[in-house]
C-alpha positions as CSV (number, residue, x, y, z in Angstrom):
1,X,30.1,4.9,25.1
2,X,27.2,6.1,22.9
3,X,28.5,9.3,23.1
4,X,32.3,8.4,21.7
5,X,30.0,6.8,18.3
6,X,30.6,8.7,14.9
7,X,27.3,11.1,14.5
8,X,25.5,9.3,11.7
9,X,25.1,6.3,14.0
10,X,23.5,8.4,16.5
11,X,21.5,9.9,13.4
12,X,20.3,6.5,12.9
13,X,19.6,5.2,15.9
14,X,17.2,8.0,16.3
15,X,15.3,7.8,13.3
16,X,14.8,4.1,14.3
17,X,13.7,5.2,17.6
18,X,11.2,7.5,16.1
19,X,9.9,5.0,13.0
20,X,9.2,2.5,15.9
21,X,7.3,5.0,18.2
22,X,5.2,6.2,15.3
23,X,4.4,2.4,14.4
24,X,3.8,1.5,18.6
25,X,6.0,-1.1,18.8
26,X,8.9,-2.5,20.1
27,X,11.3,-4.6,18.2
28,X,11.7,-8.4,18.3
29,X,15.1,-8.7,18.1
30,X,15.7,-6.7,22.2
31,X,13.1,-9.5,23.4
32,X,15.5,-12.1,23.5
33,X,17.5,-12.3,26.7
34,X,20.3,-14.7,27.7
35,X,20.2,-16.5,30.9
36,X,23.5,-16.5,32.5
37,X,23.0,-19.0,35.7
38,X,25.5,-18.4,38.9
39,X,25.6,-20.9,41.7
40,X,25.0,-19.2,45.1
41,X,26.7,-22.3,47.1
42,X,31.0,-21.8,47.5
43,X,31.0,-25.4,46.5
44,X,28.9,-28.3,45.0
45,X,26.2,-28.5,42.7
46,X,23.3,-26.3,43.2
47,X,19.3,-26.9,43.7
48,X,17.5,-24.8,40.8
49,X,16.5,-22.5,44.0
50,X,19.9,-22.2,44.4
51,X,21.2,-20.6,41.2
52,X,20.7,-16.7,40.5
53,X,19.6,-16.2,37.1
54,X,21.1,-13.3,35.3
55,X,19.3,-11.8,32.5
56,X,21.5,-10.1,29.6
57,X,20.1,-7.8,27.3
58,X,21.4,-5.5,24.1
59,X,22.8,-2.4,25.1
60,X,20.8,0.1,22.3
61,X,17.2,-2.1,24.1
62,X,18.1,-0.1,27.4
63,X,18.4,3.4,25.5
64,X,15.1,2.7,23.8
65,X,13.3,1.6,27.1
66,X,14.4,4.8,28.6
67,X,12.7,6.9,25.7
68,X,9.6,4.8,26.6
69,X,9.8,5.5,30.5
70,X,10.3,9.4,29.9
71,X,7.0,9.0,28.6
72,X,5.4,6.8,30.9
73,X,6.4,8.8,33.8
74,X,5.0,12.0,32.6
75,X,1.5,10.6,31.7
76,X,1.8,9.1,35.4
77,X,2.9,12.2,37.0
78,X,0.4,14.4,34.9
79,X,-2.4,12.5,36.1
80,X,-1.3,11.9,39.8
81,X,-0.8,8.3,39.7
82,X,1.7,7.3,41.6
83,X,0.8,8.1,44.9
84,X,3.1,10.1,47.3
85,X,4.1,7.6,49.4
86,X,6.2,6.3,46.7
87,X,9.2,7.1,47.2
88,X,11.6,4.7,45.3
89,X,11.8,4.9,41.3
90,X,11.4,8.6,41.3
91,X,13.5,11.2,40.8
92,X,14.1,13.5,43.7
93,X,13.0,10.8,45.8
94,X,14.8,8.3,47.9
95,X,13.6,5.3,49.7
96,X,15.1,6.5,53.0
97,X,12.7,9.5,52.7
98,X,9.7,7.5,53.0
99,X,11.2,5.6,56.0
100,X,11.8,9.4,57.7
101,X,8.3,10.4,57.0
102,X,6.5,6.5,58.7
103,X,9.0,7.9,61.6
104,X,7.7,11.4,61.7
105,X,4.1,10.4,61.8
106,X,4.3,7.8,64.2
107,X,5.8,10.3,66.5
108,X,3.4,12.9,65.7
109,X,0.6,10.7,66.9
110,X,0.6,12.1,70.3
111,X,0.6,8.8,71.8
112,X,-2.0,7.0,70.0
113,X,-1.4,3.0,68.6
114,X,0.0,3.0,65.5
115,X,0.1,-0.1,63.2
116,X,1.9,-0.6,59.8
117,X,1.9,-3.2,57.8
118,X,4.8,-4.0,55.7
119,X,4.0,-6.6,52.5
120,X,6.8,-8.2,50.2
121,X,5.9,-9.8,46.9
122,X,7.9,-13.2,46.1
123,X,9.6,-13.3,43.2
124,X,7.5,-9.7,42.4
125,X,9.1,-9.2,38.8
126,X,9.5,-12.9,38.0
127,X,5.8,-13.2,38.8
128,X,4.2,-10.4,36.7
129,X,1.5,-11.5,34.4
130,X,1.7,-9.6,31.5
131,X,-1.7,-9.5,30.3
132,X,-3.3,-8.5,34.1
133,X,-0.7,-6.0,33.7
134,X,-1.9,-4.3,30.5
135,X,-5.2,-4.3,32.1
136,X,-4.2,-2.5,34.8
137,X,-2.7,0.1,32.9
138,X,-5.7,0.1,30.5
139,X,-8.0,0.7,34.0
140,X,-5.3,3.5,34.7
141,X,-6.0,5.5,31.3
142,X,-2.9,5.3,29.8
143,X,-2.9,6.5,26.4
144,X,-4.1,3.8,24.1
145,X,-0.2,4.8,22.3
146,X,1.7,4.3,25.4
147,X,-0.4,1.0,26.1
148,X,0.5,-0.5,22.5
149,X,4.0,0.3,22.7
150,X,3.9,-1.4,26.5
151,X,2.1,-4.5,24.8
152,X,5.2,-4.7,22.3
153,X,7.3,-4.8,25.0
154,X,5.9,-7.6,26.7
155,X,4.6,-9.7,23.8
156,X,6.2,-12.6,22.2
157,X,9.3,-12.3,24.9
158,X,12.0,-15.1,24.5
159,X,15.0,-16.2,26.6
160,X,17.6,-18.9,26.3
161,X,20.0,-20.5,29.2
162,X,23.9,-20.7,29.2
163,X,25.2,-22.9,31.4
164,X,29.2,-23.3,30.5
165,X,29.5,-24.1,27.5
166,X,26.1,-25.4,27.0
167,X,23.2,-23.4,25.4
168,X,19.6,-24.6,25.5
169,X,16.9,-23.7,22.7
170,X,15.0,-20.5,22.6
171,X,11.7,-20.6,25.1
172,X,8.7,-17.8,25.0
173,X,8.4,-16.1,28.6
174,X,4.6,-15.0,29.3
175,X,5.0,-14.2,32.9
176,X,7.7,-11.9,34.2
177,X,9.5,-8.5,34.1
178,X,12.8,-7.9,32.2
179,X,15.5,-8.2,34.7
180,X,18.3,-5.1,34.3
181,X,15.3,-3.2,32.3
182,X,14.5,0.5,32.8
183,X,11.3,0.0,32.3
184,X,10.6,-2.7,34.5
185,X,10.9,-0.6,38.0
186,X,8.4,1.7,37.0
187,X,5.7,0.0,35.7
188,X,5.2,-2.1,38.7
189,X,6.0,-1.8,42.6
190,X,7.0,-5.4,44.7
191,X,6.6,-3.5,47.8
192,X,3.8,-1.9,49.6
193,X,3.7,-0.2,53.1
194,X,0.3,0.8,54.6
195,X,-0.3,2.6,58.0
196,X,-3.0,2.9,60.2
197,X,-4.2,5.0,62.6
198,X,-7.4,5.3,65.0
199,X,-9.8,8.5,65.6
200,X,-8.5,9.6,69.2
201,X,-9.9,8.3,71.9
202,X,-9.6,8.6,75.7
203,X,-9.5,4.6,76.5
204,X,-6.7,2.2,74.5
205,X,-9.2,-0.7,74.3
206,X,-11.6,1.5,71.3
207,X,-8.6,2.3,69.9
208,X,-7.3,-1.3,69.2
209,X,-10.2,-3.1,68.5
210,X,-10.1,-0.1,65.7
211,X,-6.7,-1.2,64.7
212,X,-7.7,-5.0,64.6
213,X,-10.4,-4.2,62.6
214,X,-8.7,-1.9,59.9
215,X,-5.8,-4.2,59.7
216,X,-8.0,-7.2,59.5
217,X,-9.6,-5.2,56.3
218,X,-6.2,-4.6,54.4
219,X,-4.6,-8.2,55.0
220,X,-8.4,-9.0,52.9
221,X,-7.7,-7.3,50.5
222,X,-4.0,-8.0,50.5
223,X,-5.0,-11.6,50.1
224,X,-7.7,-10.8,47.3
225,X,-5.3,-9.0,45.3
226,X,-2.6,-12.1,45.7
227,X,-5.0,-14.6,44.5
228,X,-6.7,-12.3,41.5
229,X,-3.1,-10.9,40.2
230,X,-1.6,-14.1,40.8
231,X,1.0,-12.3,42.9
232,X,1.9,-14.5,45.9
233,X,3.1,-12.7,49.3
234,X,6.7,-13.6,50.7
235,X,5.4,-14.1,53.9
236,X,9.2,-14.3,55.4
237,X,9.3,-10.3,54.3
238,X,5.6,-9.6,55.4
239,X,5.5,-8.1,58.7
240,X,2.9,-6.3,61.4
241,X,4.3,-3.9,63.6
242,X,2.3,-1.6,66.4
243,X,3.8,1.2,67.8
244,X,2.1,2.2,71.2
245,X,4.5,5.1,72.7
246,X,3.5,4.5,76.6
247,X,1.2,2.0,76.4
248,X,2.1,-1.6,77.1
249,X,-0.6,-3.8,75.8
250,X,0.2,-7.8,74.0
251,X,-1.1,-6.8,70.5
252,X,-2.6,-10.1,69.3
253,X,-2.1,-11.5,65.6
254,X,-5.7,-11.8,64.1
255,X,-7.2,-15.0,62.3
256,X,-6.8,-13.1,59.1
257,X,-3.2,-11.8,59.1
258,X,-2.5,-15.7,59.9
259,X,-4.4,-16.5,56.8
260,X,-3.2,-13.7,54.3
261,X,0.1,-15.2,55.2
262,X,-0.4,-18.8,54.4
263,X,-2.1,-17.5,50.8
C-alpha cells in the first residue's frame, strides 16, 4: 500500500526517517499502542488470564522499525553475535533447520548419552525489562548510535485498553516488548535449547554421572539468569530429555532441575 502513495509522500517519509536517525531517536507519537482485548472462552465472561491482549500499532512505526533492524542485524552479524544455533529470526534460516541439525548430532554420537535441555520463557516478551535490556546490548558493544536509538524505542512507552465501547486512560509500560513489532523478535530470544554431550567412554555409568553433572551446571545458571533478568521459566514448556541409542538406563531428575523449575 506504501507503494500505490503519490512520490512526494514517500519523499517525506524518508527525510523524516533520516532527520530521526541523525537525532537517535524514535518518535513519541508510534509509542502508544491500543489494547484490543479478545476473550478466549466460546461463552461467558473471562478471568484476566483468559483474555488475549492484542496490541495495535501505526502502520509508517513498522516501516521505521525495519530501517532500525537492517541495522541492528548487520552490527550483530558483523560481529558474530548471534550464535549459530539460532536459527529463527534470520534470514536463510528456518526453525526446522535447527531441529534437523539436534537430530543429526544425536545420531552422530555413535551411541553415547545425549541430553538436551529445552527452556521456555513465560510471558518472554511481556516480561522484558527494558533497562536490563539496554545493558545487555551496552555489554554486547553495540554502537553507542544503535543503543540510543534502541533506548528511544523503549523509553516513555504508553498503551491504552478498548474494551467495546469503553476506553480507559493512557498508562506508561516499563516492562515488555512491542507486540506485532519488527524489532521486537530480534532483539531478544524466549527460547533457548542447549545440548550436552560426554568425552567417550567405555562404561555408561562415567558417562552419566558426566551428564548429571553438566546439566546440573546449566539448570544453575538457567535459574541465576531467571532471577537476575527477572525472566521467570514456563516450567510447563521446560523440558529434559536423554537420548541413549542402545542403552536402557532410568535417567534420574536431579535436585537442581527440580529447583530451576520451581524458580
Amino acid at each position: 500500500m506504501i507503494k500505490l502513495l503519490p512520490p512526494t509522500y514517500i519523499e517525506g517519509l524518508n527525510s523524516c526517517f533520516n532527520t530521526w536517525l541523525r537525532e537517535r531517536r524514535y518518535p513519541d507519537g508510534w509509542k502508544i499502542a491500543k489494547f484490543v482485548i479478545l476473550n478466549k472462552l466460546k461463552a461467558g465472561t473471562p478471568a484476566c488470564d483468559q483474555t488475549r491482549p492484542i496490541s495495535l500499532l501505526a502502520t509508517h512505526s513498522k516501516i521505521f522499525e525495519e530501517v532500525m533492524l537492517e541495522r541492528v542485524k548487520n552490527w550483530a552479524e558483523a560481529n558474530h553475535i548471534i550464535p549459530d544455533e539460532q536459527s529463527d529470526f534470520r534470514s536463510n534460516c528456518l526453525l526446522p533447520t535447527r531441529v534437523l541439525s539436534i537430530f543429526q548430532e544425536v545420531n552422530f554420537a555413535a551411541n553415547i548419552p545425549t541430553l538436551a535441555i529445552f527452556v521456555d520463557y513465560q510471558k518472554a516478551y511481556d516480561n522484558v525489562w527494558h533497562m536490563a535490556l539496554i545493558v545487555k546490548l551496552f555489554r554486547l558493544g553495540i554502537p553507542l548510535g544503535l543503543l540510543k536509538i534502541v533506548h528511544s524505542w523503549l523509553s516513555d512507552r504508553k498503551a491504552y485498553v478498548i474494551l467495546g465501547d469503553m476506553r480507559s486512560k493512557a498508562f506508561y509500560l516499563y516492562i515488555g516488548l512491542p507486540q506485532a513489532s519488527a524489532h521486537a523478535g530480534h532483539v531478544f530470544a524466549d527460547d533457548l535449547n542447549v545440548l550436552i554431550t560426554p568425552p567417550i567412554n567405555k562404561k555408561l555409568k562415567p558417562m552419566l554421572e558426566y551428564l548429571e553433572k553438566e546439566g546440573t551446571k546449566v539448570c544453575n545458571e538457567l535459574a541465576g539468569y531467571s532471577k537476575r533478568w527477572k525472566q521467570p521459566i514456563n516450567v510447563a514448556k521446560t523440558e529434559m530429555w536423554r537420548a541413549l541409542c542402545e542403552y536402557e538406563v532410568n535417567y534420574r531428575t536431579t535436585p537442581s532441575v527440580r529447583e530451576m523449575c520451581s524458580t
